[in-house]
C-alpha positions as CSV (number, residue, x, y, z in Angstrom):
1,X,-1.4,-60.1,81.9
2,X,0.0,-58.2,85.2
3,X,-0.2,-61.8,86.9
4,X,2.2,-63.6,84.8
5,X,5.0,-60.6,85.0
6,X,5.9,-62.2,88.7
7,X,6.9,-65.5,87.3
8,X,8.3,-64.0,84.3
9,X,10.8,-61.7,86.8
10,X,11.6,-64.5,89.0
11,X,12.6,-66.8,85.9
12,X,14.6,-64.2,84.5
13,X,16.5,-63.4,87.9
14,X,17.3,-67.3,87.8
15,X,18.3,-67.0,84.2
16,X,20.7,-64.3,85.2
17,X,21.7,-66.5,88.4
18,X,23.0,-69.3,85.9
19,X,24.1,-67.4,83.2
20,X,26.4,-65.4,85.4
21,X,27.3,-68.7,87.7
22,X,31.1,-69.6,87.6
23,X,31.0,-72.9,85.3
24,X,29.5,-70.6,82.6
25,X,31.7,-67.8,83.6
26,X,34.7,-69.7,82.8
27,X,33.6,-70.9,79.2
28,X,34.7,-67.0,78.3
29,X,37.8,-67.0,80.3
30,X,40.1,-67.9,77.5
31,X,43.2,-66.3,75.3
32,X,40.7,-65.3,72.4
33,X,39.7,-61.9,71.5
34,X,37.0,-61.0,69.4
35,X,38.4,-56.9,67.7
36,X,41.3,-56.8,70.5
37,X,39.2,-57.6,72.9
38,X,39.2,-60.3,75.5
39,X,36.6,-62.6,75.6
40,X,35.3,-62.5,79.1
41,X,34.7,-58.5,79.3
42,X,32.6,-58.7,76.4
43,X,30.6,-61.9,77.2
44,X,29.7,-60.4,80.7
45,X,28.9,-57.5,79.4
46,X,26.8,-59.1,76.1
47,X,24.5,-60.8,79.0
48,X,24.6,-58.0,81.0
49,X,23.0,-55.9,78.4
50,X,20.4,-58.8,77.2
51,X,19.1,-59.3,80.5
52,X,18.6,-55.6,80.9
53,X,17.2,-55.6,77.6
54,X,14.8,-58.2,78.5
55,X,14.1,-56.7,82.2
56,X,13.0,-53.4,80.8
57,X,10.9,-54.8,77.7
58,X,9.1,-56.8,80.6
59,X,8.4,-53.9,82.2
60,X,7.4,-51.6,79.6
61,X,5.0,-53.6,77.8
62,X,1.2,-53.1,77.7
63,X,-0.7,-54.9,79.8
């Protein structure tokens, strides 16, 4: 199982490459909030926190 955690980081890096590119960056950038809040803040942070999610539940699981 320790042999497919390589590809699994490398796709995830790319993942977080695209997700955090400027063409998807800029679908958030509008005049909406969501509770008072702008958009953009909280979708960066949202991915932030899923790819760090995802990150440490790759590296924590069993072999």
């Amino acid at each position: 199982m320790r042999r497919l955690l390589a590809p699994r980081l490398i796709a995830l890096f790319v993942l977080g490459w695209a997700l955090f590119s400027f063409p998807l960056i800029q679908l958030w950038d509008r005049e909406a909030s969501l509770f008072g809040l702008p958009l953009l803040p909280l979708g960066l942070f949202f991915v932030w926190a899923v790819l760090i999610g995802v990150l440490a539940w790759l590296m924590e699981r069993d072999p």
